[in-house]
C-alpha positions as CSV (number, residue, x, y, z in Angstrom):
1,X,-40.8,5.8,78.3
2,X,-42.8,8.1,75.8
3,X,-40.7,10.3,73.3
4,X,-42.2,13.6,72.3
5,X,-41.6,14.6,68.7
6,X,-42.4,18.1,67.6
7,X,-43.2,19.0,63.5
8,X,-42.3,22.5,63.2
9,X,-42.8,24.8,60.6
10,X,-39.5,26.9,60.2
11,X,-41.1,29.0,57.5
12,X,-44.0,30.0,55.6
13,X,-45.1,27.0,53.0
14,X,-45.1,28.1,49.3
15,X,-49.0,28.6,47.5
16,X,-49.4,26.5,44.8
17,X,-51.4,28.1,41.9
18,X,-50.5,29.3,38.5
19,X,-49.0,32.4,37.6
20,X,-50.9,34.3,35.0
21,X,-48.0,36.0,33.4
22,X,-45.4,33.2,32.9
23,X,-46.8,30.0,34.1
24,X,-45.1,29.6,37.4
25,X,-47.0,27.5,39.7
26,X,-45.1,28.8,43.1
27,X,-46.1,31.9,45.1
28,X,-44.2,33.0,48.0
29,X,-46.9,34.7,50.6
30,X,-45.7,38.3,50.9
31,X,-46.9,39.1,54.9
32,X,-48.8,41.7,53.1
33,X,-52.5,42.4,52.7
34,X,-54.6,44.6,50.9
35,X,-58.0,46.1,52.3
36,X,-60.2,48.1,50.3
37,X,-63.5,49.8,51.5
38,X,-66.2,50.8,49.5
39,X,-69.1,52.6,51.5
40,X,-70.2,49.4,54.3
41,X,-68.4,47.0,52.4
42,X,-65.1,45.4,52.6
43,X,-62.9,43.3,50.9
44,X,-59.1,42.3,52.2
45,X,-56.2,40.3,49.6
46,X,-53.5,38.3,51.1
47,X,-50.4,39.4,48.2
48,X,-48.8,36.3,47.1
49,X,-45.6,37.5,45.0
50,X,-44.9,35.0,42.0
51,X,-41.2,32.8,42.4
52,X,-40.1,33.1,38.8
53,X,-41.4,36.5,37.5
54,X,-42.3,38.7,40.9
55,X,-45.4,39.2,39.5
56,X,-48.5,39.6,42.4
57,X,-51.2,37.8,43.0
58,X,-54.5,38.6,45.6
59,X,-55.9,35.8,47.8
60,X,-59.2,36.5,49.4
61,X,-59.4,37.0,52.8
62,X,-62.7,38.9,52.9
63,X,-65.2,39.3,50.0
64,X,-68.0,42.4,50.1
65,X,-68.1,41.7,53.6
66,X,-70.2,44.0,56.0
67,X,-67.6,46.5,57.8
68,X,-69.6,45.9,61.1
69,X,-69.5,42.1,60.8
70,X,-65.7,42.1,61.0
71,X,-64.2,41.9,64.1
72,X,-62.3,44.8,64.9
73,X,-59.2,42.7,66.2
74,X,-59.1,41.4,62.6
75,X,-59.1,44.6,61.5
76,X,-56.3,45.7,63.0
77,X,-54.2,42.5,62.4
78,X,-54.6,42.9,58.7
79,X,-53.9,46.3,59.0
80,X,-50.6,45.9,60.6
81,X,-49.6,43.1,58.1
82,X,-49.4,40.7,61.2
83,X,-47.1,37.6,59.6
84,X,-49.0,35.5,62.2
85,X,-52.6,36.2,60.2
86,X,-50.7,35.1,57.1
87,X,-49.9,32.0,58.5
88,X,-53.3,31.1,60.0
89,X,-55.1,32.5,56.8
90,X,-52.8,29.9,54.7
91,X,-53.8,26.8,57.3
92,X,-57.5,28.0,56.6
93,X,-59.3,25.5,54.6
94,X,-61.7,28.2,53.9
95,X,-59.6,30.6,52.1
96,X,-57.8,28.1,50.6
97,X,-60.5,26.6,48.7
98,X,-61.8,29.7,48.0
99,X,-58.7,30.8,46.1
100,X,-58.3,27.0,44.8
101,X,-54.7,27.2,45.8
102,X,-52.5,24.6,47.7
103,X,-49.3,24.6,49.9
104,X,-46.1,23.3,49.3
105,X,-44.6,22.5,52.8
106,X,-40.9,21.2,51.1
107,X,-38.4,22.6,53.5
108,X,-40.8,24.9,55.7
109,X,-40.7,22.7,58.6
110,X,-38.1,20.2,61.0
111,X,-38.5,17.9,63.6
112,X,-37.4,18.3,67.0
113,X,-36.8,15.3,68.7
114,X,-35.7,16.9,72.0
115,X,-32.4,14.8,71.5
116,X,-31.1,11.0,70.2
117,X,-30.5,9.7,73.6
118,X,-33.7,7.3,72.9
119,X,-32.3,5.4,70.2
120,X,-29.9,2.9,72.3
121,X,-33.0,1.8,73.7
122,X,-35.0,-2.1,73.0
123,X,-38.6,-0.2,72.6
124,X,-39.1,3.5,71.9
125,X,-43.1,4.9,72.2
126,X,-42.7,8.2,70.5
127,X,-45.4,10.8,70.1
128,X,-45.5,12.4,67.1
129,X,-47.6,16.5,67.5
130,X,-47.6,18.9,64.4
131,X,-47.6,22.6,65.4
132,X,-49.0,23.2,62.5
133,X,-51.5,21.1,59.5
134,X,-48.3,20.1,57.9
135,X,-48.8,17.2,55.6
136,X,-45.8,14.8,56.3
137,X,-44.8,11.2,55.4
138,X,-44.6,9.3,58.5
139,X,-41.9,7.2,57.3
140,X,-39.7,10.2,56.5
141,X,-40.1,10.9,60.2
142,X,-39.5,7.9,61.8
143,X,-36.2,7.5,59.5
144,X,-35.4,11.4,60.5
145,X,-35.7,10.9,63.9
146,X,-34.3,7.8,64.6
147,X,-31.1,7.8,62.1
148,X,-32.4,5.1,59.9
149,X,-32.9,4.5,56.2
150,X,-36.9,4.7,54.6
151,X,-36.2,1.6,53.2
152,X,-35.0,0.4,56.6
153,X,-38.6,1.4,58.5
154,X,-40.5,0.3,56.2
155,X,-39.2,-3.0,56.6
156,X,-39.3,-2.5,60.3
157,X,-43.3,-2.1,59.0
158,X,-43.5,-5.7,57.3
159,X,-42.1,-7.2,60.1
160,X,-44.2,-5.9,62.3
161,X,-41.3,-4.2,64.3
162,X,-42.9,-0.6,64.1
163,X,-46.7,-0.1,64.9
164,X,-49.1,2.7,64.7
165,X,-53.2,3.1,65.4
166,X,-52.4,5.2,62.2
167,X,-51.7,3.8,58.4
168,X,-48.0,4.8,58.0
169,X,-48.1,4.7,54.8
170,X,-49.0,8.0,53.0
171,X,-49.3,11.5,54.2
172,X,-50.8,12.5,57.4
173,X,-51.0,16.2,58.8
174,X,-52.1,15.4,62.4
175,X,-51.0,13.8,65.3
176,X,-50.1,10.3,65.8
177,X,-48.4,7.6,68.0
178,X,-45.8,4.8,67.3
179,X,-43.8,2.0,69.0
180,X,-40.7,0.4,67.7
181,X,-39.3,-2.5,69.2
182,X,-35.6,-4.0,68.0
């Protein structure tokens, strides 16, 4: 019987890049954005609020953009402050190089296993889904959801006892399959 496992993000991740007033290299994403216009051109800040010192950084959203060539629903969003844009615009590979920031998902997400009443069981096939490009250890998972020690999967690993199309090992921020067998 196939498990469904969900990795949710419970918050928004923290941006990783370096205060300029006292070092700090954690930014919490305010929900706010700026948008200034100057004649046909636009540009629009994601504000980033510094952890230690409160101080405020701008991420760029949009950059001496033409007003006409921006949808008008984005527009609005970023208008309204819409917390929803701020989490797409941080899962953006686009803005984030161009800011040359990364996230720091530590405590910003669970898993939902939709119960434990698949753990009495000889073989488990469990799907894993992220809701969101969260980078997560696999074997952090597989302990999490199933009650058992890191050390204990990854010897489940050698022995061939737990198997994946995937490499376990690492990080991985998509979606992925595994069995276990006891």
């Amino acid at each position: 019987m196939l498990k469904n496992w969900v990795v949710v993000p419970t918050c928004l991740p923290l941006v990783l890049r370096r205060c300029h007033a006292c070092a700090s290299e954690r930014f919490r994403a305010s929900g706010k954005f700026r948008v200034n216009a100057n004649h046909k051109l636009i540009d629009a800040w994601l504000l980033a609020l510094c952890t230690a010192c409160g101080e405020t950084a701008k991420l760029t959203v949009l950059e001496r953009m033409n007003v006409r060539s921006v949808r008008p629903e984005l527009l609005d969003r970023l208008h309204d402050n819409d917390p929803g844009l701020t989490a797409e615009l941080l899962q953006d590979p686009v803005v984030r190089r161009r800011n040359r920031i990364a996230l720091d998902w530590d405590n910003a997400w669970r898993l939902d296993t939709g119960g434990s009443d698949h753990l009495d069981r000889e073989v488990i096939d469990v799907s894993v889904r992220c809701a969101a490009r969260i980078p997560v250890r696999p074997v952090r998972l597989i302990a999490e959801g199933c009650g058992l020690s890191r050390a204990e999967v990854e010897r489940l690993i050698t022995e061939g006892k737990l198997v994946s199309a995937v490499r376990l090992s690492g990080k991985l921020s998509g979606d992925f399959t595994f069995t276990l067998k006891r």
